[in-house]
C-alpha positions as CSV (number, residue, x, y, z in Angstrom):
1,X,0.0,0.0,0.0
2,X,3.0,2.2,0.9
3,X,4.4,1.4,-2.4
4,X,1.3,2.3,-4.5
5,X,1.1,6.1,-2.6
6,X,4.9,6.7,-3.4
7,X,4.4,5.5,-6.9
8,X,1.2,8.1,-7.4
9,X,2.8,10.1,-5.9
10,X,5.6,10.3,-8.5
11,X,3.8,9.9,-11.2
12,X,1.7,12.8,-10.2
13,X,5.5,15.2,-9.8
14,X,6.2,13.6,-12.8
15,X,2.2,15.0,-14.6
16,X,3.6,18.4,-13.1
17,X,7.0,18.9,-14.0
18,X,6.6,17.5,-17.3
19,X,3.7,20.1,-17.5
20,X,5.8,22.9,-16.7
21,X,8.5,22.0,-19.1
22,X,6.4,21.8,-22.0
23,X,4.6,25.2,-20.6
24,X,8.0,26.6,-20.7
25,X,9.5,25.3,-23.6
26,X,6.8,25.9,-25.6
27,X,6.8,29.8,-24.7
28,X,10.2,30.3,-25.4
29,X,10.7,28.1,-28.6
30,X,7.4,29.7,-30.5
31,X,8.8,33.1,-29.2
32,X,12.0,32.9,-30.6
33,X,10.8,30.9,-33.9
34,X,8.2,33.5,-34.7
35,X,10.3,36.3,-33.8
36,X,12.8,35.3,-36.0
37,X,10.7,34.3,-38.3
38,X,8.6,37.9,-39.1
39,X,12.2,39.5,-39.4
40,X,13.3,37.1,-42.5
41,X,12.3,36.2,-45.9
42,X,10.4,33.7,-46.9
43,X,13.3,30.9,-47.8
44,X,14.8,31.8,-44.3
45,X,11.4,31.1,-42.8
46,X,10.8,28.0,-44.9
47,X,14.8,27.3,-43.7
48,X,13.5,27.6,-40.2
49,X,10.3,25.5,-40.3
50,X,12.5,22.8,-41.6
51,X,14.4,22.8,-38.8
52,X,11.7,23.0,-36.7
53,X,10.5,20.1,-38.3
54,X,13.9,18.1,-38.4
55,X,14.5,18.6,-34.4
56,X,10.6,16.8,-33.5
57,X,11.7,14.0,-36.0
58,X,15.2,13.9,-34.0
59,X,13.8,13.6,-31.2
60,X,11.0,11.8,-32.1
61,X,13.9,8.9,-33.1
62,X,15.7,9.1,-29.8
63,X,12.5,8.7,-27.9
64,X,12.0,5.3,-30.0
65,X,15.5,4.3,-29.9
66,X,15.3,4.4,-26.0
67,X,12.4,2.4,-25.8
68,X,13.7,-0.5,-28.0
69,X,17.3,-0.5,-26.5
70,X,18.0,-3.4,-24.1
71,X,19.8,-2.5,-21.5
72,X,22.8,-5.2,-20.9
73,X,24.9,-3.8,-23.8
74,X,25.0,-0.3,-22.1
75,X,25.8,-1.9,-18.4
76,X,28.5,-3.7,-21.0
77,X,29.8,-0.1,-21.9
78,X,29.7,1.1,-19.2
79,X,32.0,-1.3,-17.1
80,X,34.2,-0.9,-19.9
81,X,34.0,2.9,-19.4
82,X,32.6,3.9,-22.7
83,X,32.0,7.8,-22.5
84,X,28.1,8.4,-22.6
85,X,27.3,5.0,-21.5
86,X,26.6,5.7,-17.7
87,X,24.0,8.8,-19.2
88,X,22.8,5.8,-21.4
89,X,21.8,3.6,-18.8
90,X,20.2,6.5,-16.9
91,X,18.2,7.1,-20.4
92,X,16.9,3.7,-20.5
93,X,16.4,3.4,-16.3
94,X,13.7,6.4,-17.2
95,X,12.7,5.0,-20.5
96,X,9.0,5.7,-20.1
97,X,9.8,9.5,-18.9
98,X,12.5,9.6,-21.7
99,X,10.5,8.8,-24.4
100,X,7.3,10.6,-23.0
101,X,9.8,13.7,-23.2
102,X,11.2,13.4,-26.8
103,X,7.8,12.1,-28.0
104,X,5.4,14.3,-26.7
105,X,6.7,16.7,-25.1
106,X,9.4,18.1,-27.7
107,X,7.6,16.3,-30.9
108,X,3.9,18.2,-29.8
109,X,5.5,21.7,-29.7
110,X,7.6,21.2,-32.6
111,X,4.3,20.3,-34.2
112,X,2.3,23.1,-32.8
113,X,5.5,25.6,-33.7
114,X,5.6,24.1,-37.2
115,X,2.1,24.9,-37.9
116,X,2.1,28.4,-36.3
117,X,5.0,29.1,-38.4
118,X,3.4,28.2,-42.0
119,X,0.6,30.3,-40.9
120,X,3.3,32.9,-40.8
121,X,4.4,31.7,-44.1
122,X,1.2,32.0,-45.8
123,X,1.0,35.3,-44.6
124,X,4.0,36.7,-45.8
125,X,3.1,34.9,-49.7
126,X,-0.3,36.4,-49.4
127,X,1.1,40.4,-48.2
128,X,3.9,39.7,-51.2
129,X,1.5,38.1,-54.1
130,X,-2.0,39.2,-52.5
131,X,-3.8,37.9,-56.0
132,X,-2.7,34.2,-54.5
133,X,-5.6,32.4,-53.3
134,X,-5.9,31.7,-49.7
135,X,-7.6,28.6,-48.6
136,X,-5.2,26.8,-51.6
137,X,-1.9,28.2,-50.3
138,X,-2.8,27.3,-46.3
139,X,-3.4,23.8,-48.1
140,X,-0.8,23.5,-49.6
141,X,1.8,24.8,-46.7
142,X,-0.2,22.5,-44.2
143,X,0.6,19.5,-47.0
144,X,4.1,20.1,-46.6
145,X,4.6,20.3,-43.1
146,X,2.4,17.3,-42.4
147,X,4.3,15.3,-45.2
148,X,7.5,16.2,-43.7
149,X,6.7,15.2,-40.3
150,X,5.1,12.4,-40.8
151,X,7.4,10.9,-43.9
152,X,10.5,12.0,-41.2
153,X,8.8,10.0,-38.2
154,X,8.1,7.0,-40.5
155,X,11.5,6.9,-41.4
156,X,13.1,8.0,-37.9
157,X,11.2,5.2,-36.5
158,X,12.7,2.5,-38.8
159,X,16.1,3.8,-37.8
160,X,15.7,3.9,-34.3
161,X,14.7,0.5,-34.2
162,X,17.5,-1.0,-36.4
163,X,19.8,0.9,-34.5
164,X,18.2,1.8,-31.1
165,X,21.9,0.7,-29.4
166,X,24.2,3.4,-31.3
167,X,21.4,6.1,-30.8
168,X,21.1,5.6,-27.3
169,X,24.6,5.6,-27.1
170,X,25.2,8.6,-29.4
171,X,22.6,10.5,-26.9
172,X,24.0,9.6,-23.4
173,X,27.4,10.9,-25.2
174,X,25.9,14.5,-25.9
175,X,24.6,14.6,-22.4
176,X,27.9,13.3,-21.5
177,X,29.4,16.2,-23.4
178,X,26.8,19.1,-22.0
179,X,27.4,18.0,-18.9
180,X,31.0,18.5,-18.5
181,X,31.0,22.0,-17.8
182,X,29.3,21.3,-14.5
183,X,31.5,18.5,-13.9
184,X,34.7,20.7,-14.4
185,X,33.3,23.5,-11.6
186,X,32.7,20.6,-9.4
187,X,36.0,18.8,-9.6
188,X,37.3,22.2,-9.1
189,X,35.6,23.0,-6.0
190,X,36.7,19.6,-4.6
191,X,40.1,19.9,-5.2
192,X,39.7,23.7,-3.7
193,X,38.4,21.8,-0.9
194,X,41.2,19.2,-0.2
Protein backbone atom coordinates (compact mmCIF):
# COMPACT_ATOMS: atom_id res chain seq x y z
CA UNK A 1 0.00 0.00 0.00
CA UNK A 2 2.97 2.20 0.90
CA UNK A 3 4.39 1.44 -2.41
CA UNK A 4 1.30 2.32 -4.51
CA UNK A 5 1.06 6.08 -2.58
CA UNK A 6 4.88 6.68 -3.38
CA UNK A 7 4.41 5.52 -6.92
CA UNK A 8 1.17 8.11 -7.39
CA UNK A 9 2.80 10.14 -5.95
CA UNK A 10 5.63 10.30 -8.49
CA UNK A 11 3.83 9.92 -11.17
CA UNK A 12 1.66 12.76 -10.16
CA UNK A 13 5.48 15.21 -9.77
CA UNK A 14 6.16 13.64 -12.80
CA UNK A 15 2.25 15.03 -14.61
CA UNK A 16 3.56 18.44 -13.07
CA UNK A 17 7.01 18.90 -13.99
CA UNK A 18 6.56 17.48 -17.32
CA UNK A 19 3.69 20.09 -17.51
CA UNK A 20 5.83 22.90 -16.70
CA UNK A 21 8.45 21.98 -19.09
CA UNK A 22 6.36 21.76 -21.97
CA UNK A 23 4.56 25.16 -20.63
CA UNK A 24 7.97 26.63 -20.66
CA UNK A 25 9.47 25.28 -23.55
CA UNK A 26 6.80 25.86 -25.57
CA UNK A 27 6.84 29.80 -24.68
CA UNK A 28 10.24 30.26 -25.39
CA UNK A 29 10.72 28.14 -28.65
CA UNK A 30 7.40 29.66 -30.45
CA UNK A 31 8.76 33.15 -29.25
CA UNK A 32 11.95 32.91 -30.56
CA UNK A 33 10.78 30.92 -33.91
CA UNK A 34 8.16 33.50 -34.69
CA UNK A 35 10.28 36.31 -33.79
CA UNK A 36 12.80 35.27 -35.98
CA UNK A 37 10.69 34.25 -38.35
CA UNK A 38 8.57 37.87 -39.13
CA UNK A 39 12.19 39.54 -39.45
CA UNK A 40 13.27 37.14 -42.53
CA UNK A 41 12.26 36.21 -45.93
CA UNK A 42 10.44 33.74 -46.92
CA UNK A 43 13.26 30.95 -47.82
CA UNK A 44 14.76 31.76 -44.33
CA UNK A 45 11.41 31.06 -42.77
CA UNK A 46 10.79 27.99 -44.92
CA UNK A 47 14.77 27.33 -43.72
CA UNK A 48 13.52 27.56 -40.20
CA UNK A 49 10.31 25.49 -40.28
CA UNK A 50 12.49 22.83 -41.58
CA UNK A 51 14.40 22.79 -38.76
CA UNK A 52 11.72 22.96 -36.69
CA UNK A 53 10.52 20.09 -38.26
CA UNK A 54 13.94 18.15 -38.38
CA UNK A 55 14.54 18.63 -34.40
CA UNK A 56 10.64 16.82 -33.50
CA UNK A 57 11.66 14.01 -36.03
CA UNK A 58 15.18 13.88 -34.01
CA UNK A 59 13.76 13.60 -31.16
CA UNK A 60 10.98 11.85 -32.07
CA UNK A 61 13.89 8.95 -33.10
CA UNK A 62 15.66 9.13 -29.79
CA UNK A 63 12.45 8.66 -27.89
CA UNK A 64 11.96 5.28 -30.01
CA UNK A 65 15.53 4.26 -29.86
CA UNK A 66 15.32 4.39 -26.00
CA UNK A 67 12.39 2.44 -25.79
CA UNK A 68 13.75 -0.54 -28.01
CA UNK A 69 17.27 -0.51 -26.54
CA UNK A 70 17.99 -3.41 -24.13
CA UNK A 71 19.78 -2.48 -21.53
CA UNK A 72 22.84 -5.18 -20.93
CA UNK A 73 24.87 -3.76 -23.76
CA UNK A 74 25.00 -0.32 -22.09
CA UNK A 75 25.85 -1.89 -18.42
CA UNK A 76 28.50 -3.71 -20.96
CA UNK A 77 29.83 -0.10 -21.89
CA UNK A 78 29.72 1.14 -19.17
CA UNK A 79 31.96 -1.30 -17.12
CA UNK A 80 34.18 -0.90 -19.87
CA UNK A 81 33.96 2.90 -19.42
CA UNK A 82 32.56 3.93 -22.66
CA UNK A 83 31.96 7.79 -22.51
CA UNK A 84 28.07 8.45 -22.60
CA UNK A 85 27.33 4.98 -21.49
CA UNK A 86 26.61 5.70 -17.71
CA UNK A 87 23.98 8.75 -19.19
CA UNK A 88 22.82 5.79 -21.37
CA UNK A 89 21.80 3.56 -18.83
CA UNK A 90 20.21 6.47 -16.88
CA UNK A 91 18.19 7.11 -20.36
CA UNK A 92 16.88 3.74 -20.48
CA UNK A 93 16.45 3.44 -16.27
CA UNK A 94 13.65 6.36 -17.23
CA UNK A 95 12.66 5.01 -20.48
CA UNK A 96 8.95 5.70 -20.14
CA UNK A 97 9.80 9.48 -18.90
CA UNK A 98 12.52 9.60 -21.72
CA UNK A 99 10.47 8.84 -24.43
CA UNK A 100 7.32 10.64 -22.99
CA UNK A 101 9.83 13.68 -23.19
CA UNK A 102 11.21 13.35 -26.78
CA UNK A 103 7.82 12.07 -28.04
CA UNK A 104 5.40 14.31 -26.69
CA UNK A 105 6.70 16.74 -25.06
CA UNK A 106 9.38 18.09 -27.73
CA UNK A 107 7.56 16.25 -30.89
CA UNK A 108 3.93 18.24 -29.80
CA UNK A 109 5.46 21.66 -29.70
CA UNK A 110 7.61 21.19 -32.61
CA UNK A 111 4.31 20.27 -34.22
CA UNK A 112 2.26 23.12 -32.83
CA UNK A 113 5.50 25.62 -33.67
CA UNK A 114 5.56 24.12 -37.24
CA UNK A 115 2.14 24.85 -37.87
CA UNK A 116 2.06 28.41 -36.35
CA UNK A 117 4.96 29.13 -38.44
CA UNK A 118 3.39 28.20 -42.01
CA UNK A 119 0.58 30.31 -40.89
CA UNK A 120 3.27 32.86 -40.83
CA UNK A 121 4.44 31.71 -44.15
CA UNK A 122 1.23 31.98 -45.83
CA UNK A 123 0.99 35.31 -44.62
CA UNK A 124 4.04 36.70 -45.81
CA UNK A 125 3.12 34.88 -49.66
CA UNK A 126 -0.26 36.40 -49.38
CA UNK A 127 1.11 40.35 -48.18
CA UNK A 128 3.86 39.66 -51.20
CA UNK A 129 1.52 38.10 -54.06
CA UNK A 130 -2.01 39.22 -52.51
CA UNK A 131 -3.78 37.93 -56.02
CA UNK A 132 -2.66 34.20 -54.54
CA UNK A 133 -5.64 32.44 -53.33
CA UNK A 134 -5.88 31.74 -49.71
CA UNK A 135 -7.57 28.62 -48.63
CA UNK A 136 -5.19 26.82 -51.60
CA UNK A 137 -1.85 28.20 -50.28
CA UNK A 138 -2.79 27.26 -46.26
CA UNK A 139 -3.37 23.77 -48.15
CA UNK A 140 -0.84 23.47 -49.65
CA UNK A 141 1.83 24.85 -46.72
CA UNK A 142 -0.22 22.55 -44.23
CA UNK A 143 0.64 19.51 -46.99
CA UNK A 144 4.09 20.09 -46.56
CA UNK A 145 4.64 20.35 -43.11
CA UNK A 146 2.42 17.31 -42.40
CA UNK A 147 4.33 15.32 -45.22
CA UNK A 148 7.47 16.24 -43.74
CA UNK A 149 6.66 15.23 -40.31
CA UNK A 150 5.09 12.37 -40.83
CA UNK A 151 7.43 10.88 -43.88
CA UNK A 152 10.46 11.99 -41.25
CA UNK A 153 8.82 9.96 -38.21
CA UNK A 154 8.11 7.01 -40.52
CA UNK A 155 11.48 6.92 -41.42
CA UNK A 156 13.09 7.95 -37.92
CA UNK A 157 11.22 5.17 -36.48
CA UNK A 158 12.73 2.55 -38.79
CA UNK A 159 16.10 3.76 -37.81
CA UNK A 160 15.70 3.92 -34.29
CA UNK A 161 14.71 0.48 -34.25
CA UNK A 162 17.46 -0.95 -36.36
CA UNK A 163 19.78 0.91 -34.55
CA UNK A 164 18.23 1.77 -31.12
CA UNK A 165 21.87 0.74 -29.39
CA UNK A 166 24.17 3.37 -31.26
CA UNK A 167 21.39 6.06 -30.78
CA UNK A 168 21.12 5.64 -27.26
CA UNK A 169 24.58 5.56 -27.13
CA UNK A 170 25.22 8.58 -29.43
CA UNK A 171 22.60 10.51 -26.95
CA UNK A 172 24.00 9.65 -23.43
CA UNK A 173 27.41 10.92 -25.19
CA UNK A 174 25.94 14.54 -25.87
CA UNK A 175 24.62 14.60 -22.43
CA UNK A 176 27.86 13.34 -21.46
CA UNK A 177 29.38 16.18 -23.41
CA UNK A 178 26.76 19.11 -21.97
CA UNK A 179 27.39 18.01 -18.90
CA UNK A 180 31.05 18.48 -18.51
CA UNK A 181 31.00 22.04 -17.78
CA UNK A 182 29.30 21.33 -14.50
CA UNK A 183 31.48 18.49 -13.92
CA UNK A 184 34.71 20.67 -14.35
CA UNK A 185 33.29 23.52 -11.63
CA UNK A 186 32.66 20.59 -9.38
CA UNK A 187 35.99 18.81 -9.56
CA UNK A 188 37.29 22.24 -9.10
CA UNK A 189 35.63 23.03 -6.01
CA UNK A 190 36.68 19.62 -4.65
CA UNK A 191 40.08 19.92 -5.18
CA UNK A 192 39.65 23.75 -3.67
CA UNK A 193 38.39 21.79 -0.91
CA UNK A 194 41.25 19.23 -0.18
Amino acid sequence: MVKLKKSRGKIRNWIIVITLWTFLLAIAVSFISETLIIKTNIISSLVTLAIIILIGVLFDVIGVAVTACSEPPMHSMAANKVKGSREAVRLLKSADRVSSFCNDVIGDICGIISGSIGAIIVFMILVANPTLENALLSAVITGFISSLTVGGKAIGKNIAIKNSEFIVLKSGYVIYILSFIPRMVKNRRIRKKS
